[in-house]
C-alpha positions as CSV (number, residue, x, y, z in Angstrom):
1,X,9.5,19.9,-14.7
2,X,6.4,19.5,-12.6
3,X,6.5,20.2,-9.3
4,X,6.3,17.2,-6.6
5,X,2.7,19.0,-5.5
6,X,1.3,19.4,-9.3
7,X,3.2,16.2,-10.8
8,X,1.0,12.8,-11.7
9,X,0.7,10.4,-9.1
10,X,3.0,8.1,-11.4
11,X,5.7,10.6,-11.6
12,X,5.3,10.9,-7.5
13,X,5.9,7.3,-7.4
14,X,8.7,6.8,-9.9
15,X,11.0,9.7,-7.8
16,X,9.9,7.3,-4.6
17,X,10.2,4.3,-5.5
18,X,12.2,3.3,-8.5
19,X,15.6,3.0,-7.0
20,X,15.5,2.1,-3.6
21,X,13.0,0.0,-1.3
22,X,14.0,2.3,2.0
23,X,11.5,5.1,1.5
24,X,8.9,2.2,1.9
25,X,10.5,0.3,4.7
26,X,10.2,3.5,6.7
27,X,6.9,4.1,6.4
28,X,5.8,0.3,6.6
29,X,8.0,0.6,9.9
30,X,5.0,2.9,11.7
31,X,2.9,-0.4,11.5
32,X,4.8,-1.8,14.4
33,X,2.7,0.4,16.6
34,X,-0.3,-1.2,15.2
35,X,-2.9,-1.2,18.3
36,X,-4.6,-4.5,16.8
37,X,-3.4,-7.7,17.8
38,X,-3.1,-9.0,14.3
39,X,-0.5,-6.9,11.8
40,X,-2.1,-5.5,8.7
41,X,-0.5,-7.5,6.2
42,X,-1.0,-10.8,8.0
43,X,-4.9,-9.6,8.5
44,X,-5.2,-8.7,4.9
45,X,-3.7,-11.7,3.9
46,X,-6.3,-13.9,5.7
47,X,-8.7,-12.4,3.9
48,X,-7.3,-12.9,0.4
49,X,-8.5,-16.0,-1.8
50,X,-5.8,-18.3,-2.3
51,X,-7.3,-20.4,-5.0
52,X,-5.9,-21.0,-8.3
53,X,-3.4,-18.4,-9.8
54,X,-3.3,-15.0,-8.0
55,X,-1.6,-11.8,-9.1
56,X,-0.3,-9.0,-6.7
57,X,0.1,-5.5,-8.6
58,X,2.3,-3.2,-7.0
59,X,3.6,-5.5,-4.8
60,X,6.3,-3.3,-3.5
61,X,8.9,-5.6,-1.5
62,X,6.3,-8.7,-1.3
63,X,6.1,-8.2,2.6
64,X,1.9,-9.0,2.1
65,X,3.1,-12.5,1.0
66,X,5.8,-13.3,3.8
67,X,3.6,-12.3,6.6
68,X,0.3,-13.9,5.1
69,X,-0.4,-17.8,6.1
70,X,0.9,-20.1,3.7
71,X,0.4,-20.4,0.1
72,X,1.7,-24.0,-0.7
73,X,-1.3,-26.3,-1.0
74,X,-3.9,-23.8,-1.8
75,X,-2.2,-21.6,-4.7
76,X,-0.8,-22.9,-7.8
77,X,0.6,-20.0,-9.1
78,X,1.7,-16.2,-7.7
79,X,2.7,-13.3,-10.3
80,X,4.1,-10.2,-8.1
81,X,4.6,-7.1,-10.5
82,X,6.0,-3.7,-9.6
83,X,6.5,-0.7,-12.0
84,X,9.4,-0.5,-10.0
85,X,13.4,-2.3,-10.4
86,X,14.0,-2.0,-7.1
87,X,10.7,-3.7,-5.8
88,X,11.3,-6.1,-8.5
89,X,15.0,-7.3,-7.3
90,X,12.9,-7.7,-3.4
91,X,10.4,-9.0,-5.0
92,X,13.0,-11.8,-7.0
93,X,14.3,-12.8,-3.5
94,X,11.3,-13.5,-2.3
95,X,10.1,-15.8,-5.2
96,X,13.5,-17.8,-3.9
97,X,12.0,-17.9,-0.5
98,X,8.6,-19.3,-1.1
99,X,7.9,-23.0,-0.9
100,X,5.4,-25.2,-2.9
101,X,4.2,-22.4,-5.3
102,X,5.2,-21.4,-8.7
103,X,6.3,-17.5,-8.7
104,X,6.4,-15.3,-11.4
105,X,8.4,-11.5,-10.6
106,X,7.9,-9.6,-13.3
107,X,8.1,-5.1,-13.9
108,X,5.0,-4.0,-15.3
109,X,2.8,-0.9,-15.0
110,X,-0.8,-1.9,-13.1
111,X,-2.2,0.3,-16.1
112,X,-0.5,-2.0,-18.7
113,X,-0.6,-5.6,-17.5
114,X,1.4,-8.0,-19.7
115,X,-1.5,-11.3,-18.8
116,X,-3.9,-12.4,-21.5
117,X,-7.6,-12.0,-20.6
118,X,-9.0,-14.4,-18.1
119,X,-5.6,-15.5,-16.5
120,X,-6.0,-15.2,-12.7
121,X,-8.5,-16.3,-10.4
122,X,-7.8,-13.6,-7.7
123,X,-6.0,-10.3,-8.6
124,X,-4.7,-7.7,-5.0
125,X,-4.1,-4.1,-5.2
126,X,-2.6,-3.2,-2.1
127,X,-2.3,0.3,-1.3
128,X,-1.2,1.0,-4.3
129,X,-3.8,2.4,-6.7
130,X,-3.3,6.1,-5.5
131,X,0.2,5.8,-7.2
132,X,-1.6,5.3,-11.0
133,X,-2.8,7.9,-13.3
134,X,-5.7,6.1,-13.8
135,X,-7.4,3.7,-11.2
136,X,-10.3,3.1,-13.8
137,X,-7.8,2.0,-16.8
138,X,-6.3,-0.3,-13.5
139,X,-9.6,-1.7,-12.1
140,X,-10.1,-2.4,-15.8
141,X,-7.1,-4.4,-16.6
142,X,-7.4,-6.2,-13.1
143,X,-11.1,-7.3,-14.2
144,X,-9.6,-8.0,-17.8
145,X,-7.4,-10.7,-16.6
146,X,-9.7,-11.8,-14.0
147,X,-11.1,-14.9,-15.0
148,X,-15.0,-14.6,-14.8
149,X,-16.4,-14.8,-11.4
150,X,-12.9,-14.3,-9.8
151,X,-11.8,-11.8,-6.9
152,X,-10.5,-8.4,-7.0
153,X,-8.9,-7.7,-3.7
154,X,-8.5,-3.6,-3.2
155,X,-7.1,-2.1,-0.2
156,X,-7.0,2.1,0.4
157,X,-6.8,4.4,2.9
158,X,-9.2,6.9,4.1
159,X,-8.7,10.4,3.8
160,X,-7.7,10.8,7.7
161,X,-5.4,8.2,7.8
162,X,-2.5,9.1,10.0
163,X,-4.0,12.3,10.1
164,X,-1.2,13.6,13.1
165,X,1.6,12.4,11.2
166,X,1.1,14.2,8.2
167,X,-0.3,17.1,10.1
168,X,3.2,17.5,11.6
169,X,4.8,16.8,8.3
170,X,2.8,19.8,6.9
171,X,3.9,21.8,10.1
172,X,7.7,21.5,9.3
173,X,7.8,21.7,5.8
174,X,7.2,18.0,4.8
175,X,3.8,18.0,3.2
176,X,2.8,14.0,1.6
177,X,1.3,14.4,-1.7
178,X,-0.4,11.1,-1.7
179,X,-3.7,13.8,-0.3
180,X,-3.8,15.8,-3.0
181,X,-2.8,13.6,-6.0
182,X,-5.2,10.3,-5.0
183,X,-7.5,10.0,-7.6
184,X,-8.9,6.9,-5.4
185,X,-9.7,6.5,-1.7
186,X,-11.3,4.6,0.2
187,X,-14.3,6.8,0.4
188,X,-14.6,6.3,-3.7
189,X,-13.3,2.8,-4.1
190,X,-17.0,0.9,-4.2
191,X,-18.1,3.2,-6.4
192,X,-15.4,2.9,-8.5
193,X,-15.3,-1.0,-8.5
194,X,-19.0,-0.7,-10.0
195,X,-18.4,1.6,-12.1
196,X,-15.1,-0.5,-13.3
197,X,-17.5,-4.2,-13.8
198,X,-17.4,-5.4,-9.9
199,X,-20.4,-7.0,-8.1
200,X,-20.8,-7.8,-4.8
201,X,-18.5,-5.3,-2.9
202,X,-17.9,-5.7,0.7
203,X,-15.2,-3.3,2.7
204,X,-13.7,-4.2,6.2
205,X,-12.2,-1.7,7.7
206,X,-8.8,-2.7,9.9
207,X,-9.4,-2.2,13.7
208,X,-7.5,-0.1,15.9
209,X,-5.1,2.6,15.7
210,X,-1.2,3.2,15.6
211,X,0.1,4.6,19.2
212,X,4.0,5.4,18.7
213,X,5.9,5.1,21.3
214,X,9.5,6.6,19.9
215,X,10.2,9.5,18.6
216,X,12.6,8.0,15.7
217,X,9.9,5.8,13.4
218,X,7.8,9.7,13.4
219,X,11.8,11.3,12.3
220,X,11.9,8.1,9.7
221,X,8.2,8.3,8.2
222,X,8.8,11.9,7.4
223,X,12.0,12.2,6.1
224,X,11.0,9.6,3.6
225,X,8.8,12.2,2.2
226,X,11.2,14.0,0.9
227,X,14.5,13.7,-1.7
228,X,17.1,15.1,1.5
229,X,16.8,13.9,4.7
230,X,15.5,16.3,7.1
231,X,17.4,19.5,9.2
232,X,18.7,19.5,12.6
233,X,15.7,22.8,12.9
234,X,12.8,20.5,11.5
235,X,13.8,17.5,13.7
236,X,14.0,19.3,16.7
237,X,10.5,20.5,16.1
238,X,9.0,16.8,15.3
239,X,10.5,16.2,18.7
240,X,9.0,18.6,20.6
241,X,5.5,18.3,19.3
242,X,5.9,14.4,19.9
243,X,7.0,14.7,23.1
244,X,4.1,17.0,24.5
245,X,1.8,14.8,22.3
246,X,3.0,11.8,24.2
247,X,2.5,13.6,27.5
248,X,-1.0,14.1,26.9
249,X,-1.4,10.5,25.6
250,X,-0.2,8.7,28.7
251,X,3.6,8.0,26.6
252,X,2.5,7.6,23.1
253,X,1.6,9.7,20.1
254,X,-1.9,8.3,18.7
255,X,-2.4,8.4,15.3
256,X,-5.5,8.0,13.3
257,X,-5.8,4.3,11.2
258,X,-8.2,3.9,8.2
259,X,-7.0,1.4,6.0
260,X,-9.8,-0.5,4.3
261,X,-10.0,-3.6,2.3
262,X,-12.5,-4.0,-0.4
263,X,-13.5,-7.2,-1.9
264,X,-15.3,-7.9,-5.5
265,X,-16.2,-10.6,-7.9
266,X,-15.8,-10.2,-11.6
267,X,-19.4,-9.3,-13.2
């Protein structure tokens, strides 16, 4: 068996993801520290088309779509697919939550979409493309069911996002992966949307940064790294560093944000 540093990013993400949503709550939990006054996904969502028939792949438990503004009136069709059954039971719920718009839930592999050519008029990929094997065979079946001129809606993270957080997971023995495996960033995504049949790229960049104020979300983000929770030894030196951290930092523990959101049209 491959090991969780050498394995493929899919593997990575099917040992994550595939039968619970909790690893991703607690790391979607840091965001509550979000400097900006806008949260990410309600930011990101702004900025999404909402014209036509719109596909999310990879969309994890669907939070982009309950904290976005409202769909009814503008879109006439969602599909939300997740290589993921757990996402996809979230992800069922919240079809039975939204008003106005018809929503289609259905598993599938962001590699292998199950749409006929020229279905959607706007397809997202939200942080999710560093999970696939391949971003190019992605980006290829997202501008494959793109109908022509539509939107491709890509968001990444930079390379020293939460920089501090995964410093200190490295620190006591709880290394992310997502670093060494990414076969995207956002420091390659343009290039890559080019390369894949996108015109007219334009990146925004989220403002701010993420200033924690509690120990526990830092306890939470890393032990979600991981198959075990962590030891009594390794939380007492999160802590520690946290708490001198926050000393310096006037009560919080600042940590780095670059999470970037890349739009294209269909060449």
């Amino acid at each position: 068996m491959a090991s969780e540093t050498t394995a493929e990013p899919s593997e990575h993400a099917a040992s994550q993801y595939t039968t619970t949503s909790d690893r991703l709550a607690a790391r979607l939990a840091i965001h509550a520290w979000n400097t900006h006054s806008e949260g990410w996904f309600s930011w990101a969502g702004s900025r999404i088309p909402k014209r036509g028939s719109v596909l999310e792949t990879g969309a994890g438990t669907g939070q982009l779509w309950r904290e976005s503004p409202p769909l009814a009136g503008m879109t006439k069709d969602l599909a939300l697919t997740d290589f993921s059954p757990a996402m996809c039971v979230e992800l069922r719920k919240l079809a039975n939550e939204i008003k106005g718009v018809k929503v289609h839930v259905q598993q599938a592999s962001a590699e292998e979409l199950p749409f006929d050519d020229e279905t959607f008029d706007t397809v997202v990929a939200n942080h999710m493309l560093y999970h696939v094997d391949s971003p190019d065979a992605a980006l290829g079946e997202f501008w494959r069911v793109l109908k022509r001129d539509g939107t491709v809606v890509v968001a990444l993270n930079g390379m020293d996002h939460l920089d501090e957080l995964l410093a200190l997971g490295d620190k006591v023995g709880r290394p992310s992966t997502i670093r060494k495996q990414a076969r995207i960033t956002a420091e390659t995504a343009q290039e890559a949307l080019v390369r894949n049949g996108f015109k007219d790229v334009t990146e925004e960049r989220f403002p701010g940064h993420f200033e924690v104020g509690d120990v526990q979300p830092v306890v939470d983000y890393l032990s979600s790294l991981g198959e075990v929770g962590l030891e009594r030894g390794q939380k007492e030196v999160i802590e520690r560093e946290v708490g001198e951290a926050m000393e310096r930092e006037g009560g919080v523990f600042r940590v780095t944000k670059n999470m970037v959101l890349f739009t294209a049209r269909k060449r």
